[in-house]
C-alpha positions in Angstrom: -29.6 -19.9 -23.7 -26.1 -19.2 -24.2 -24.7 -16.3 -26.3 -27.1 -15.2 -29.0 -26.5 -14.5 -32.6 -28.2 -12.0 -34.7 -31.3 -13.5 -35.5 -31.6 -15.1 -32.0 -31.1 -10.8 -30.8 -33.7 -9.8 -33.3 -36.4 -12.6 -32.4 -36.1 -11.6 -28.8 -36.5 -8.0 -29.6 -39.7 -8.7 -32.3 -41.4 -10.0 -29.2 -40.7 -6.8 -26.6 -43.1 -4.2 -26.8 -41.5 -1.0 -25.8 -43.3 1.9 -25.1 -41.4 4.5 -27.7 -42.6 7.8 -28.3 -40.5 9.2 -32.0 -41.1 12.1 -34.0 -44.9 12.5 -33.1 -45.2 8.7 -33.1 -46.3 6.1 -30.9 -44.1 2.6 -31.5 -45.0 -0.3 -29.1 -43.8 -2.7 -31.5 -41.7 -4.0 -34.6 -38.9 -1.7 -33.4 -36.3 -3.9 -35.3 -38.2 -2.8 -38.8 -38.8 1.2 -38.0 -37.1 3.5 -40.2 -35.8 4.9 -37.3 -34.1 2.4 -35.9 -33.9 -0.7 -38.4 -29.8 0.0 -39.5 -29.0 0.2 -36.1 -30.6 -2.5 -35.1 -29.0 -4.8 -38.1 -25.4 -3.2 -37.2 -26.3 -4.8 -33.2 -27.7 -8.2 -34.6 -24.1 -8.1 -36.7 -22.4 -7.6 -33.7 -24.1 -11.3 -32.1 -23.1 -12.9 -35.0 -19.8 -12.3 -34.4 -20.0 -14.4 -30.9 -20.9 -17.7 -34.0 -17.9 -16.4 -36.4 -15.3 -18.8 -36.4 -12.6 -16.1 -36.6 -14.0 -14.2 -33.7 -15.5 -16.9 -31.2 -12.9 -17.9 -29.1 -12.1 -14.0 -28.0 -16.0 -12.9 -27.8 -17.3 -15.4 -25.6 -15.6 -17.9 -22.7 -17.3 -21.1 -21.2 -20.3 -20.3 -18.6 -19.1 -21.0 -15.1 -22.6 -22.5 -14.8 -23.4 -24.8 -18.0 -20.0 -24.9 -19.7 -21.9 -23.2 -23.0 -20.3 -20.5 -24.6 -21.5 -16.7 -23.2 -20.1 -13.3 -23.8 -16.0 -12.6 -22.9 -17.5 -9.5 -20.9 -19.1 -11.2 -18.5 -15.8 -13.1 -17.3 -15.0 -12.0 -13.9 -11.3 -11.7 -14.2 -8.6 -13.8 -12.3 -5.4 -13.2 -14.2 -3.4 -10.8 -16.6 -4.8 -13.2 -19.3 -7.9 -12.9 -18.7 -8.3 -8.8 -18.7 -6.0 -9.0 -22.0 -8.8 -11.7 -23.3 -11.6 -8.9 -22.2 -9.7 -6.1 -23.9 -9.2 -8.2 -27.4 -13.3 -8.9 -26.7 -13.4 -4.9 -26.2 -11.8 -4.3 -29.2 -13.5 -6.8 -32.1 -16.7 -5.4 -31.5 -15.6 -2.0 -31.2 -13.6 -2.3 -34.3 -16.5 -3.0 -36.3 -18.4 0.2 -35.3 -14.9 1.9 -35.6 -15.6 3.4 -31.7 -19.1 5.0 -32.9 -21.5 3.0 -30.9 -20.7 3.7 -27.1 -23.5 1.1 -25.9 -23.1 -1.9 -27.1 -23.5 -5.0 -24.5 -19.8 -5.6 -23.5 -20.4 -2.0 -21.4 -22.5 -1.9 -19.1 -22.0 -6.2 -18.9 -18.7 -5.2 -17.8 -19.9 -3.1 -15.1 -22.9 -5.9 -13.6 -19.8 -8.7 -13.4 -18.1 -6.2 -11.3 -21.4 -5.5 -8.9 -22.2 -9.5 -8.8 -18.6 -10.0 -8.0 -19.0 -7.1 -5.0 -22.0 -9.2 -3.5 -21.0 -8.6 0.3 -20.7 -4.9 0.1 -24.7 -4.9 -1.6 -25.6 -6.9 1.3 -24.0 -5.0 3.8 -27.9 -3.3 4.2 -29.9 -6.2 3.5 -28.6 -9.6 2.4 -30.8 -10.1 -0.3 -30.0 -6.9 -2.2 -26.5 -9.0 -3.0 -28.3 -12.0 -3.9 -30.5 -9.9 -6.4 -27.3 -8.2 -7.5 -25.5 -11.9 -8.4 -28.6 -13.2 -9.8 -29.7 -11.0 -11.7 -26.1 -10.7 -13.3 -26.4 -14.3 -13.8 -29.5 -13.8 -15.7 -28.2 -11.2 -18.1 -25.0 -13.5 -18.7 -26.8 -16.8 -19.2 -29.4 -15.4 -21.5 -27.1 -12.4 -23.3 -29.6 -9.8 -22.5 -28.7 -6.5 -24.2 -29.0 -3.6 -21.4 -29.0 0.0 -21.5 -29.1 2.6 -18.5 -30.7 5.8 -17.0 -28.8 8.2 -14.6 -29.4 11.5 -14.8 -32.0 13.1 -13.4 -34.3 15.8 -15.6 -32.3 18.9 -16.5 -34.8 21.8 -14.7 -32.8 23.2 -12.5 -29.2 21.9 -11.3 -29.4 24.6 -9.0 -31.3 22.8 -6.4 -31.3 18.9 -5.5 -34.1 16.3 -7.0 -36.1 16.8 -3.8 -36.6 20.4 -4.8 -37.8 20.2 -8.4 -41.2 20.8 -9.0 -42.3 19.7 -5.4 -40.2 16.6 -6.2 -42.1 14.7 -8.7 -39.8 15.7 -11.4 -36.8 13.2 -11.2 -37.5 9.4 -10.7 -38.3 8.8 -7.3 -39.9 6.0 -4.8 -43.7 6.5 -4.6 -44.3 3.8 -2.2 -43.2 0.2 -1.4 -45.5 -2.6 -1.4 -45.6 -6.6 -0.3 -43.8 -7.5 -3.5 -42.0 -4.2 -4.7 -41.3 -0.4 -5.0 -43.4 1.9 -7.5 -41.4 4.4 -9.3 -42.6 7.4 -10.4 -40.7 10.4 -12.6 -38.2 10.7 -15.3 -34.7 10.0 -16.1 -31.9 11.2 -18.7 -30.5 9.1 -21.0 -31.2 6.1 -22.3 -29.5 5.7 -25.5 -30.7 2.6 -26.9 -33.5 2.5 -24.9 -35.6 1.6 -27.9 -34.5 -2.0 -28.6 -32.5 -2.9 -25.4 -33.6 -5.7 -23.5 -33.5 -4.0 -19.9 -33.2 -0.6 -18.6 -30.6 -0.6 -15.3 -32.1 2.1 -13.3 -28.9 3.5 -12.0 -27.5 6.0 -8.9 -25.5 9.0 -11.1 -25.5 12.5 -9.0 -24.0 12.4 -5.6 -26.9 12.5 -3.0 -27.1 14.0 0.8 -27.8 11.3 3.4 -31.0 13.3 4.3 -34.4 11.8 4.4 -35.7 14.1 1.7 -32.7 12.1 -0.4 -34.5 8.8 0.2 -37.0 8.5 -2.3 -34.3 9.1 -5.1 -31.6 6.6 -3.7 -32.3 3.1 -5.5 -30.8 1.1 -8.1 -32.9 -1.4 -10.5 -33.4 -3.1 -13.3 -37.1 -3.7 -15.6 -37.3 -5.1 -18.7 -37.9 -2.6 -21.2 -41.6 -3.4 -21.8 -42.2 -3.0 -18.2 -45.9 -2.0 -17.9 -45.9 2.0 -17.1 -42.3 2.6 -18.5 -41.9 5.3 -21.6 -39.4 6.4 -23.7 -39.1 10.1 -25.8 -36.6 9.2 -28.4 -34.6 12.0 -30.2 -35.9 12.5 -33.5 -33.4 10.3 -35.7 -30.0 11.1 -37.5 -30.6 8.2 -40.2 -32.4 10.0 -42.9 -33.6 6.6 -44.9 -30.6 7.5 -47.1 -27.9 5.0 -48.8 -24.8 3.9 -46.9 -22.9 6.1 -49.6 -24.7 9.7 -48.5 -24.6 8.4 -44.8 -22.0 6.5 -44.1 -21.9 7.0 -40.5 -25.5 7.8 -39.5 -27.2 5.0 -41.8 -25.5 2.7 -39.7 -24.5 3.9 -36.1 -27.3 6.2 -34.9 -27.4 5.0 -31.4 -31.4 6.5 -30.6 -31.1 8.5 -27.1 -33.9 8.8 -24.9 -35.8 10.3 -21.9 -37.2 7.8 -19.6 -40.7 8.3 -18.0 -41.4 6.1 -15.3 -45.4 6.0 -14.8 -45.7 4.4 -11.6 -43.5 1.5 -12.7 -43.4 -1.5 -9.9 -40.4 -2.8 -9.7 -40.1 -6.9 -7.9 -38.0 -6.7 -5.0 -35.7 -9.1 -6.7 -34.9 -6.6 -9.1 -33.8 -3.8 -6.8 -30.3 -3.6 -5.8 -29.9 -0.7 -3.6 -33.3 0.7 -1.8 -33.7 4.2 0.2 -29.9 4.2 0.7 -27.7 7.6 -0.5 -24.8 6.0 0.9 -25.1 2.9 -1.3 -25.4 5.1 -3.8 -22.5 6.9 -3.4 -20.6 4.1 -3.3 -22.0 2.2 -5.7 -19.2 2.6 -8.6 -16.3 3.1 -7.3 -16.4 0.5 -4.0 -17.7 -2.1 -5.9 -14.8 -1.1 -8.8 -17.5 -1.0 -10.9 -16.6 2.6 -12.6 -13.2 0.8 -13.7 -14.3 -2.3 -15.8 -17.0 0.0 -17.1 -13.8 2.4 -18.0 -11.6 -0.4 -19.6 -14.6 -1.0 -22.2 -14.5 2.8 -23.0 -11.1 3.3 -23.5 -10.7 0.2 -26.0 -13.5 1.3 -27.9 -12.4 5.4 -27.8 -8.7 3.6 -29.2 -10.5 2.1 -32.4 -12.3 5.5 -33.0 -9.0 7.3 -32.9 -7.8 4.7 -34.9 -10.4 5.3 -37.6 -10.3 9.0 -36.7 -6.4 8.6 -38.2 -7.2 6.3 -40.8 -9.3 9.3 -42.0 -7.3 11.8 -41.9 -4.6 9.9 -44.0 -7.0 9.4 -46.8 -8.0 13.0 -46.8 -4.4 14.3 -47.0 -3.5 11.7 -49.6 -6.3 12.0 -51.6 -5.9 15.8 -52.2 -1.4 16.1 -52.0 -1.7 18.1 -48.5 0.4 15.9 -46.3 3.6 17.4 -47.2 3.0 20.6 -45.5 3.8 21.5 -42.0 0.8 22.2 -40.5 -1.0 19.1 -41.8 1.8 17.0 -40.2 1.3 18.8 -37.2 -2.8 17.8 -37.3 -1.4 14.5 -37.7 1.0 14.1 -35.3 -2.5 15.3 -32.6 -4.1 12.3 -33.8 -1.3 10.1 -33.7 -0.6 11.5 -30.1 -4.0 10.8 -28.9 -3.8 7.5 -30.1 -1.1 6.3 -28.7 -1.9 8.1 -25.3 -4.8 5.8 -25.2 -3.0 2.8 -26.3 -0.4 3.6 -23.1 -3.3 4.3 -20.7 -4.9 0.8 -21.2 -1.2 -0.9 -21.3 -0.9 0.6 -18.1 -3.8 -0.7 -16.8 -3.7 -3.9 -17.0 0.3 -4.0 -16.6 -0.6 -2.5 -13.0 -3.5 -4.3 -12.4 -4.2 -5.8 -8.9 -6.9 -7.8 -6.6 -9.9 -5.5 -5.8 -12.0 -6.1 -2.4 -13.5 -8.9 -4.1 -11.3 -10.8 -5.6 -11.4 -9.7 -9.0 -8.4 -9.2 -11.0 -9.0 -4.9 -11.6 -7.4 -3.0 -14.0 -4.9 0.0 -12.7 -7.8 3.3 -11.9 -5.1 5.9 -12.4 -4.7 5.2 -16.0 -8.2 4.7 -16.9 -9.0 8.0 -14.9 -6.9 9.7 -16.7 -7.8 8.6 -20.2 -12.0 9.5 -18.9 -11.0 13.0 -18.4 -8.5 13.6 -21.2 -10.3 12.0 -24.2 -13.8 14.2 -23.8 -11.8 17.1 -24.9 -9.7 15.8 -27.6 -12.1 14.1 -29.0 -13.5 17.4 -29.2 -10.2 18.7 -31.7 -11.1 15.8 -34.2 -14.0 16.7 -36.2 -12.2 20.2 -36.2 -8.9 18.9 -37.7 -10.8 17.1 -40.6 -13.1 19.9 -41.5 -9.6 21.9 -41.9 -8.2 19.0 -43.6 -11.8 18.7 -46.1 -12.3 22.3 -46.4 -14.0 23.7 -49.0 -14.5 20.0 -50.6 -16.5 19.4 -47.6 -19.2 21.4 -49.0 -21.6 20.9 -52.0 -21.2 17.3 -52.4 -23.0 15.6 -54.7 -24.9 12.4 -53.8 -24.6 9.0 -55.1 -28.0 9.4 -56.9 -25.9 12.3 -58.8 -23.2 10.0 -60.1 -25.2 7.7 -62.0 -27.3 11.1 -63.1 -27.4 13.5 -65.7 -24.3 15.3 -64.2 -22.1 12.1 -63.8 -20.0 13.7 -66.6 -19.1 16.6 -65.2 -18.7 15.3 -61.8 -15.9 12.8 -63.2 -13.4 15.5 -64.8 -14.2 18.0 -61.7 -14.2 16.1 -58.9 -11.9 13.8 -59.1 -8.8 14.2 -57.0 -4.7 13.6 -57.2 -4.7 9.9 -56.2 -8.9 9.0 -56.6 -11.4 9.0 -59.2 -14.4 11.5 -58.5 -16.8 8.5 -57.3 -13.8 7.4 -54.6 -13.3 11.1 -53.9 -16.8 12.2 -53.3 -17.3 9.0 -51.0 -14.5 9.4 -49.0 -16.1 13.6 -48.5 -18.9 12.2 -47.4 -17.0 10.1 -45.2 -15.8 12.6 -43.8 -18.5 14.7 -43.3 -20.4 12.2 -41.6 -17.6 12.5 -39.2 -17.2 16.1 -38.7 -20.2 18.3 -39.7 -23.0 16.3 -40.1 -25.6 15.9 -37.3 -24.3 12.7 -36.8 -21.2 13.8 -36.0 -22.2 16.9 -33.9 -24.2 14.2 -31.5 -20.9 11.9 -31.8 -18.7 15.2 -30.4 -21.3 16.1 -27.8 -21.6 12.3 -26.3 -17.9 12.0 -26.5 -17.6 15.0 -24.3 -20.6 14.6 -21.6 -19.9 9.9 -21.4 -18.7 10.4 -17.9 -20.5 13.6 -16.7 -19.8 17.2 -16.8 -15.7 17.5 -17.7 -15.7 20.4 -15.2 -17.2 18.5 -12.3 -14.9 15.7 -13.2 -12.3 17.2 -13.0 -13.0 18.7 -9.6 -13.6 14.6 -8.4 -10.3 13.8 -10.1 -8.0 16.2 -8.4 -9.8 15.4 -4.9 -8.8 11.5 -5.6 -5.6 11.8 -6.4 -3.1 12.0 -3.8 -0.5 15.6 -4.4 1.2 15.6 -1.1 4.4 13.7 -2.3 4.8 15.6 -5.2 4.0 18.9 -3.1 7.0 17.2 -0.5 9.5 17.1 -3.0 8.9 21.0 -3.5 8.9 21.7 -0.2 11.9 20.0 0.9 13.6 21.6 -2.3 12.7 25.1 -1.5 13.8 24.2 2.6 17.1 23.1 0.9 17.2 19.5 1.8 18.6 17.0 -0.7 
């Protein structure tokens, strides 16, 4: 099979039977038709069809290096400048047609397999066939156009003490036992968002682990298919309410479903596993492989088209009701428009710098991308502040579309209509923008933005340690000693 189109995505998935635990339901089934998860699912399939669209085909997907058919542009393991401009452009279709809001579509975590497969010799630094797993099974996911989520973090208890130490150990995911064939897992892991109708979970390192043998047990990396016998998923309860696309714009179509993973003595083929009983490997396993920075590239193309809609936004709403001439809505704007292009500069930079890694493999500049990972979690955070500011009071007591073909259509056309709109353009555009700002929707949409890479706090601790201050602390010093 080469790159899949909606219906292709959708057949595959009507066939999976995921465990899925939802709002005090049991779902091992029809997943693609649950109210929960049915508009999300359709916005995905939309996204394979795009691979067959004339207009988009030749960016989204790039002949297999095995069969010559066409497979997805993220999967390309990148040679020239070219070719990470061609992923970027792949980056950006799809994430232009979620406008940013779906932060786990495919092209994300493909990205981040091509870069392992390509890093083949460093798996099998501990046992050769850990890097043939890791190039096969990336071969796998290519030829067939597998849609794959992940798990990393381990149950929030108590951060205070490592995995070993929670609840005698059985709380976090961890090695039971190996067998002839396999290892069994046991435990649970934080978060799978679209868990529910992926095709594979990757069972991925995240926390930074001591190379003890207590450590052991929790130092693995995996893959199962989602219906893997034993494997369970608690879904948040959903933020699509069943409601039209006009009273939801946002959540009837983007509610990415996020998910705890229980893993009830789940055996996992040795050909599946990637890293085994190593905390080293684990360590390592993002940023020697360069992993971490193709994974980044994805991000910050899609967190440019959500600024980009983000601004689009906040035009409409100071058009729509005659603020933009006044100073301190210019000065809201000019935040946006600074973000934006911030981002735009970071991913120039990137690939303008890029170089060879280890491997081979054309990788995009680290600095750039590092930067963009720690800076856009908090200004993200300023947007859905800005445009409740902007919506103020019109945020509030909006009718719904039900009301504008109702019995108070009338009055809802001489009073809420606004200086350039009619009421019916006015009060979708509100609701727009409340979907982006206030809603639950858009309070999960702030609280992802800000947690995608980890803490901000901790990461910030791991991005001054990286980066090298002793030139810029030289210059200084040979100032203040009165050297030229």
């Amino acid at each position: 099979m080469a790159a899949r189109n909606g219906r292709q995505f959708l057949d595959r998935l009507a066939q999976a039977r995921p465990h899925v635990d939802i709002m005090g339901e049991t779902v091992t089934g029809g997943i693609a038709g649950h109210p929960a998860f049915r508009n999300v699912v359709a916005t995905y399939a939309a996204l394979y069809d795009m691979q067959h669209d004339p207009a988009y085909r030749d960016v989204l997907t790039y002949p297999s290096p095995t069969t010559s058919e066409p497979v997805g542009t993220s999967f390309m393991v990148p040679q020239t400048a070219d070719d990470l401009r061609l992923r970027q452009a792949a980056f950006k279709a799809w994430a232009d047609r979620s406008h940013g809001m779906l932060g786990r579509t495919g092209d994300y975590l493909n990205s981040g397999l091509m870069a392992l497969a390509a890093a083949q010799d460093w798996f099998a630094q501990t046992d050769p066939a850990l890097g043939v797993n890791v190039k096969r099974y990336y071969e796998k996911v290519r030829e067939e156009d597998l849609l794959c989520t992940h798990t990393l973090v381990p149950p929030q208890a108590n951060r205070a003490v490592p995995a070993s130490q929670q609840v005698a150990g059985t709380l976090s995911a961890h090695v039971i036992r190996e067998d002839d064939s396999g290892i069994v897992v046991r435990g649970a892991r934080l978060l799978a968002t679209i868990g529910p109708f992926a095709d594979e979970l990757l069972v991925f390192p995240s926390t930074l682990l001591r190379n003890t043998p207590e450590d052991k047990p929790y130092a693995f990396a995996f893959a199962v298919p989602n219906d893997a016998p034993g494997l369970r998923y608690i879904a948040r309860e959903t933020l699509d309410y069943g409601r039209s696309h006009f009273d939801h714009p946002l959540g009837s179509r983007f509610d990415e479903p996020d998910a705890v993973v229980i893993f009830d003595d789940v055996h996992v083929p040795y050909e599946r596993c990637f890293v085994i009983a190593d905390p080293e490997a684990c360590n390592g396993f993002y940023t020697a492989t360069s992993a971490v920075v193709h994974m980044t590239h994805q991000v910050v193309t899609r967190t440019t088209a959500k600024t980009e809609f983000i601004l689009g936004l906040v035009a409409l709403l100071t058009e729509a009701v005659g603020i933009g001439g006044f100073p301190h809505v210019q000065g809201d704007i000019a935040e946006v428009i600074m973000t934006l292009e911030t981002l735009k500069a970071f991913s120039r930079a990137a690939v303008a710098d890029a170089a060879p890694n280890d491997f081979g493999v054309l990788t995009p500049a680290w600095q750039p991308l590092n930067a963009a990972r720690n800076l856009y979690p908090r200004l993200y955070q300023r947007f859905p502040e800005i445009l409740r500011k902007l919506g103020a009071s019109g945020l509030m007591a909006l009718p719904t579309e039900a009301d504008l073909a109702g019995s108070a259509a009338g009055d809802i056309a001489t009073y809420l209509q606004s200086a350039t709109l009619t009421a019916p353009e006015r009060v979708r555009l509100f609701r727009l923008a409340w979907d982006a700002c206030a809603s639950a929707f858009a309070g999960r949409q702030a609280l992802y933005e800000y947690y995608f890479f980890g803490d901000p706090v901790r990461m910030a601790g791991a991005y001054v340690a990286q980066y090298d201050l002793a030139p810029y602390a030289g210059q200084v010093r040979s100032f203040l000693a009165g050297e030229p």
